[in-house]
N, C-alpha and C positions, 0 to 999 in steps of 0.2 A: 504494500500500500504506500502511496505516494502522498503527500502533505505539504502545502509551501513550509510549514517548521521541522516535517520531521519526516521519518523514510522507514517503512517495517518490512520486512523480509524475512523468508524461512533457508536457511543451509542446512542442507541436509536434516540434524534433526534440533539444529537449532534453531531460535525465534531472534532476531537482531532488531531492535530500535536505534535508529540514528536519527540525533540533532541536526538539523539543518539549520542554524541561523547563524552562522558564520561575520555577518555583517552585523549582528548584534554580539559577538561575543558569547554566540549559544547559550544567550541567558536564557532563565526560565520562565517562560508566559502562563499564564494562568492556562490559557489551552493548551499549552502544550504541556505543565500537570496534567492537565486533564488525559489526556493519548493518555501518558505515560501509565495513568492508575488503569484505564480501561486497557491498552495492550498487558498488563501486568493478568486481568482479570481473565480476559480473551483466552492468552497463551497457558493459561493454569486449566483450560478446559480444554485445549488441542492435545489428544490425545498421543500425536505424532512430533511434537516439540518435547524433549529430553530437559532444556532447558534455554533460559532467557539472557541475552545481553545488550547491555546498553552501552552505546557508545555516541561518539559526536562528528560530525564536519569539518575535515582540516587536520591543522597539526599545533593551531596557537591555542585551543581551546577546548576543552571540555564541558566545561558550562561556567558562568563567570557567576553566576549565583542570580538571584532576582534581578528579572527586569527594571531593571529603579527608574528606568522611564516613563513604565506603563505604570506603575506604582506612585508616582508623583503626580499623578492624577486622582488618586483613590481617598477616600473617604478612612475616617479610624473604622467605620463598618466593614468596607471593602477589605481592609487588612486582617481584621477577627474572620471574616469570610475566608480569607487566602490561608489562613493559620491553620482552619479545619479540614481547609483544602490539602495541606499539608499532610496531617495526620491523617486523612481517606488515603492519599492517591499515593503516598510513600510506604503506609501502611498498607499497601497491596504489593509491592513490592518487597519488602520484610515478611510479609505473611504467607509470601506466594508458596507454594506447597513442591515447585521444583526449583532447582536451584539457580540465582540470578547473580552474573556476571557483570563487574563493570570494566570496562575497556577503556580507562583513563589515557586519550589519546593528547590532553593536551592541560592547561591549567584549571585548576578545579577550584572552583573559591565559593565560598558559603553555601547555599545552597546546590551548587553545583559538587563539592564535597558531600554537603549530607544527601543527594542522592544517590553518590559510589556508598556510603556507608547505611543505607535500605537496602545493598546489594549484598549476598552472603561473600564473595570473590571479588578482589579488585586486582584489575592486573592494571599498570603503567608505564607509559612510555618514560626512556629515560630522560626525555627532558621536561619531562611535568612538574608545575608547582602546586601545591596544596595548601587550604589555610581556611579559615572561619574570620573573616574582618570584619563583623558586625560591629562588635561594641567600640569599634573605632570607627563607625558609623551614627551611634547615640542610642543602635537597637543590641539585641542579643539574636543568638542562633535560632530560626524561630519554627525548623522543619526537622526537629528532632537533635539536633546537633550537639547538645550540652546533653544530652541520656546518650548517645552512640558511641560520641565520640573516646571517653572516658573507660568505657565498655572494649574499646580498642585496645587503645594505649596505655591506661590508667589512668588516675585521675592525676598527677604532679603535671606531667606530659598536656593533658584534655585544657587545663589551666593555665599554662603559658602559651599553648599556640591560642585559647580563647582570650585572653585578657591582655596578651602583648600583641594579638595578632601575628605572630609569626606564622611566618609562610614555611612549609617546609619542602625540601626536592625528594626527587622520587629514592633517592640513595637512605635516604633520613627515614621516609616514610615507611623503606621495608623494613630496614632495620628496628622500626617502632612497633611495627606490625599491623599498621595502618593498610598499605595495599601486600598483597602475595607474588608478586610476581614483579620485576622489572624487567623491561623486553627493549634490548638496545637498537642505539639509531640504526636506519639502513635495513630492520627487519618489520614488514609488516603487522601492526598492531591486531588485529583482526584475526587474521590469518594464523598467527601467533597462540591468541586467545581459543581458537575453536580447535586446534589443534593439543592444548595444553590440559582442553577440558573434553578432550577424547572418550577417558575413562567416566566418563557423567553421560556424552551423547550414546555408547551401547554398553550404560549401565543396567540396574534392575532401580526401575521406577518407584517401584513400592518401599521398597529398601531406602533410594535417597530423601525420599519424604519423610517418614519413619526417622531416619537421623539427623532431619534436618527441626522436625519437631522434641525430639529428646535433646538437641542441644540446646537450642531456643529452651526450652522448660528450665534447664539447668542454671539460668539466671539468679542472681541473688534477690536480685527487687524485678518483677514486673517492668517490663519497658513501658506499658501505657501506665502505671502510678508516675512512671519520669516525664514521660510527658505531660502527663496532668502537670505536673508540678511545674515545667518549662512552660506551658501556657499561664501558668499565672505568673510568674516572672516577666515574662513576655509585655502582660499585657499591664505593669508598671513601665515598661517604657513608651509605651505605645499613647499615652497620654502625656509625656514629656515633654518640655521646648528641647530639648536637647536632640531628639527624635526629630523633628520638623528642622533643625537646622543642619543634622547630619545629612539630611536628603535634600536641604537648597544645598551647602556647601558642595554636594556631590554634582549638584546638576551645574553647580558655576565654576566647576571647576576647582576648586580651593578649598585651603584646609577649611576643618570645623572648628567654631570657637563654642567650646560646649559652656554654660553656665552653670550645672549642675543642678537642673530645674523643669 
């Protein structure tokens, strides 16, 4: 299926979603959430799909995180709306019942992050950067990012790339245990990917659900009590002036001068 944002195809017995918005920075549009939860849904009923991966357009980007374009028109209702969007359309992705691949082809930054992190696998090109720059924006991570992220790497690690912003490369990232794979320059990303996750495409179906449900259970806290808890967090900034001048300073180009207000 073809999409001006996005692009679905089946290999073999793989289901592939690709980013298309290259000229934006394959950031994330509210429809194109939307694909994402609905191919997630779709591909979890095709009985002939092993498993699902997401990847992007290009080679500068994987998804640069929210549209803050189409966002700087929205309402604080439109953004409580986009937050539950969040938690639907990424939690069909997290919850999908075969296993979901991301094919980190390019820099993944906020929400373009916490969607390889709804993915069970991340694989990364080696010249990919990684990072959560929200709160150097006036908001916080708002699409699961403060429960996944942590859940990754620990919490010491989850608290200086959230709170400094730091960006990390893909060298850092495996080492952290953030993606599973680095796949160097000069070797097809894609290609790479479906070839790595052979042993899932003529695997036993029932078998990888079955372990993919026993791990997920094996959590210490619930991943939706964290989210509960990040949507209330969330939505202390979301009334902020600091919030409203993260996002003119971003659209004018220039730093933000926060007030603390």
């Amino acid at each position: 299926m073809t999409d001006n944002e996005y692009t679905t195809e089946q290999t073999g017995a793989a289901a592939v979603f690709t980013i298309r918005r290259a000229s934006r920075a394959n950031a994330l549009s509210r429809s194109l959430l939307l694909a994402l939860g609905e191919f997630a849904r779709d591909m979890a009923r095709q009985p002939d799909v092993r498993a699902l991966v997401v990847t992007a357009e290009g080679r500068r980007h994987f998804c640069a995180g929210a549209d803050l374009y189409e966002r700087a028109t929205w309402t604080e209702r439109d953004i409580v709306t986009q937050l539950g969007l969040y938690r639907s359309e990424l939690g069909a992705l997290d919850r999908c019942p075969k296993p979901v691949i991301a094919a980190i082809n390019g820099t993944a930054l906020g929400g373009g992050l916490e969607i390889a992190m709804a993915c069970d696998l991340r694989v990364a090109a080696t010249h990919v950067t990684l990072g959560l720059p929200e709160v150097g924006l006036g908001i916080i991570p708002g699409a699961g990012g403060t429960q996944r992220l942590p859940r990754l790497i620990g919490e010491a690690r989850a608290k200086e790339m959230i709170l400094l912003g730091r960006r990390v490369d893909a060298q850092t990232a495996l080492a952290w245990g953030l993606v599973n794979r680095v796949v160097a320059d000069g070797v097809d990303l894609l290609e790479d990917v479906l070839g790595w996750i052979e042993p899932i495409l003529r695997g036993a179906p029932i078998a990888q659900a079955s372990a993919l449900a026993a791990v997920d259970a094996a959590m210490d806290e619930p991943l939706t009590n964290g989210l509960e808890a990040e949507w209330v967090a969330y939505d202390r900034v979301l009334h902020s002036e600091d919030r409203l001048e993260g996002l003119k300073a971003f659209t004018e180009r220039r730093a933000p001068r926060f007030q603390g207000r």
